[in-house]
DRENTORFI-837847 format. One record per residue (C-alpha): x, y, z; residue number from 0; residue in three letters. Coordinates in steps of 0.1 Angstrom, whole numbers. Example, Ala and Ser with C-alpha at 12.3 -4.5 7.8 and 13.67 -1.06 7.14 Angstrom:
2
<pt><c1>123</c1><c2>-45</c2><c3>78</c3><seq>0</seq><type>ala</type></pt>
<pt><c1>137</c1><c2>-11</c2><c3>71</c3><seq>1</seq><type>ser</type></pt>
This chain:
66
<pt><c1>-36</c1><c2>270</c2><c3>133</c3><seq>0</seq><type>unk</type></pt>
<pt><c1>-7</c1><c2>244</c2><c3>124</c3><seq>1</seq><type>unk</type></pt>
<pt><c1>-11</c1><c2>225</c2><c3>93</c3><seq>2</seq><type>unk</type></pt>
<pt><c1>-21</c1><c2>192</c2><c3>95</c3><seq>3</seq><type>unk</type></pt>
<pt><c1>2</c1><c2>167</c2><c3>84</c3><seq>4</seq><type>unk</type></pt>
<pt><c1>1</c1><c2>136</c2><c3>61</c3><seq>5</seq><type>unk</type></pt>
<pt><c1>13</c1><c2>103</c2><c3>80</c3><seq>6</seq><type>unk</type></pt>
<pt><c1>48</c1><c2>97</c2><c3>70</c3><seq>7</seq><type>unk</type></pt>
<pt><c1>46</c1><c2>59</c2><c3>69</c3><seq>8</seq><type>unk</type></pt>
<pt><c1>18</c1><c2>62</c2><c3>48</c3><seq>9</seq><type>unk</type></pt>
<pt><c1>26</c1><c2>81</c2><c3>24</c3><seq>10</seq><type>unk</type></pt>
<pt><c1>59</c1><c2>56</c2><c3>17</c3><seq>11</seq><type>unk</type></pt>
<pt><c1>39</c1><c2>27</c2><c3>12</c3><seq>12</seq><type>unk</type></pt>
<pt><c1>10</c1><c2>36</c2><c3>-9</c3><seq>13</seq><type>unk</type></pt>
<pt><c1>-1</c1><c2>54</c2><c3>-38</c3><seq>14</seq><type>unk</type></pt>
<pt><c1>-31</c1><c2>68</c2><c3>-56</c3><seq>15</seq><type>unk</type></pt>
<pt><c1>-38</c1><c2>56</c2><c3>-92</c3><seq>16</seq><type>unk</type></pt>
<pt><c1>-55</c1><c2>78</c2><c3>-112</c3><seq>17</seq><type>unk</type></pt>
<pt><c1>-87</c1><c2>58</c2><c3>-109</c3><seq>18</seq><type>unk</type></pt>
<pt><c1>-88</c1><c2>67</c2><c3>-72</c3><seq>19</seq><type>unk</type></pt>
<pt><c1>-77</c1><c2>29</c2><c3>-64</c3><seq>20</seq><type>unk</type></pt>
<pt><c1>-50</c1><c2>29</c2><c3>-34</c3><seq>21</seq><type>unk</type></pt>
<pt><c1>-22</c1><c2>6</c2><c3>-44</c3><seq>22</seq><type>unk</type></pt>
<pt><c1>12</c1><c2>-12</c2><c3>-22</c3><seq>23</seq><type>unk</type></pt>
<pt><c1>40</c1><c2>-32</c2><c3>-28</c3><seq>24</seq><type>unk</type></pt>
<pt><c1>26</c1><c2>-70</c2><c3>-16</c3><seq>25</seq><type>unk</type></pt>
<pt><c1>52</c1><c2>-81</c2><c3>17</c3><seq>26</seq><type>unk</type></pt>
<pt><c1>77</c1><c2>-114</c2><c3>22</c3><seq>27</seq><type>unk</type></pt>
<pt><c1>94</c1><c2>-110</c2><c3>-9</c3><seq>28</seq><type>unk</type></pt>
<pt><c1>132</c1><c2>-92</c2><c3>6</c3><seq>29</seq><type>unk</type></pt>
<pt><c1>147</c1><c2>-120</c2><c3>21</c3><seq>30</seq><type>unk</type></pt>
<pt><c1>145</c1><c2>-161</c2><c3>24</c3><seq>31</seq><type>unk</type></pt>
<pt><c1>134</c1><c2>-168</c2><c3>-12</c3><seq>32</seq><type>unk</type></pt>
<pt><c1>146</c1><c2>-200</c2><c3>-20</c3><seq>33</seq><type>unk</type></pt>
<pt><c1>123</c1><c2>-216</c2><c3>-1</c3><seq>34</seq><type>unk</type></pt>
<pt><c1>93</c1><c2>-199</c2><c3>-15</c3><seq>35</seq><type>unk</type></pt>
<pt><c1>78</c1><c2>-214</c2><c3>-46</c3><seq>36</seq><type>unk</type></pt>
<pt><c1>84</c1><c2>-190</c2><c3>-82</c3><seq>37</seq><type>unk</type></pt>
<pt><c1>47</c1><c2>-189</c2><c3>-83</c3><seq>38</seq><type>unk</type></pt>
<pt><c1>43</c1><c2>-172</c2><c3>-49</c3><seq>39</seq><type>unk</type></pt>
<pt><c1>75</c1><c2>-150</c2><c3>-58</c3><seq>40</seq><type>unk</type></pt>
<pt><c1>57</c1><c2>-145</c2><c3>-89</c3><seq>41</seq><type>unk</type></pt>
<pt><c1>23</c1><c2>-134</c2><c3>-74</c3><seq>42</seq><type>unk</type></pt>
<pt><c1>42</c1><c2>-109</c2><c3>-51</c3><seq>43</seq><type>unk</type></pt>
<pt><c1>57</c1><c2>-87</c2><c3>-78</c3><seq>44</seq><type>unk</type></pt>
<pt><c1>18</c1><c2>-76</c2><c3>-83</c3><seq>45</seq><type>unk</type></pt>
<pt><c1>8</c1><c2>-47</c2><c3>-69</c3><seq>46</seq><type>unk</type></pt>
<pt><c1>-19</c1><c2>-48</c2><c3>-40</c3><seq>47</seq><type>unk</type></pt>
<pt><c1>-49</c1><c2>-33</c2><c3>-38</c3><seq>48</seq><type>unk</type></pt>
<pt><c1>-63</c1><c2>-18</c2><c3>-7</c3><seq>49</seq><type>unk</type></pt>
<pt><c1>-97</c1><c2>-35</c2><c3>0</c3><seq>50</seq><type>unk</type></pt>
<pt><c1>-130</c1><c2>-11</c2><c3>7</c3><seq>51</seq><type>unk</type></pt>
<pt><c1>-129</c1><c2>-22</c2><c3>44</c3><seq>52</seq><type>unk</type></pt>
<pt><c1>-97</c1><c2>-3</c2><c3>46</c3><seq>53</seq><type>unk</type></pt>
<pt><c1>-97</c1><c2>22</c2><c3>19</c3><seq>54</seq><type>unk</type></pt>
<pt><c1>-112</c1><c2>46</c2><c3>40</c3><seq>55</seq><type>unk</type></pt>
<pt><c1>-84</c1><c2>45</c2><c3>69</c3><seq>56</seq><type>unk</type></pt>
<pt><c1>-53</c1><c2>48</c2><c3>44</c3><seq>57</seq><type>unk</type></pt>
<pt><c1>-71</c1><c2>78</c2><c3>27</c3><seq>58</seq><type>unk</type></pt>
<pt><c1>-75</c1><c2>94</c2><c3>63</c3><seq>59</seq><type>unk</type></pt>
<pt><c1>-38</c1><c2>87</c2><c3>68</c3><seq>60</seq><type>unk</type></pt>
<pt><c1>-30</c1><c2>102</c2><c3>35</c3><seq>61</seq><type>unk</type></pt>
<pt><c1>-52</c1><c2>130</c2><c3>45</c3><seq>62</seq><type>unk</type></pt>
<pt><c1>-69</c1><c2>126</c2><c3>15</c3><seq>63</seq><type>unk</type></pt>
<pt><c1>-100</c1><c2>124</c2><c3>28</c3><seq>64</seq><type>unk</type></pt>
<pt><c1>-127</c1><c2>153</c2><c3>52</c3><seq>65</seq><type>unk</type></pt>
């Protein structure tokens, strides 16, 4: 039986905290800045939270998760 492996995308782009809460870097913040206001620049160097509607796909992709 092969071993079942983690989804490579996924595993790049977020990452377990310790409380169990699945975090990602937020998007639209490599390129075309100067038109963006410094508090939307601002608000994007926060880390994102993976919402319970979703939390359940990303920890299947993680195969972190049955």
């Amino acid at each position: 039986m092969p071993k079942v492996k983690t989804n490579s995308s996924a595993k790049k782009r977020f990452k377990v905290t310790g409380t169990g809460e699945i975090t990602f870097q937020k998007a639209f913040k490599r390129h075309i800045l100067t038109k963006k206001s410094k508090k939307r620049k601002r608000a994007m160097r926060q880390k994102g939270l993976v919402g319970s509607t979703n939390k359940d796909f990303v920890l299947r992709l993680l195969r972190l998760k049955g």
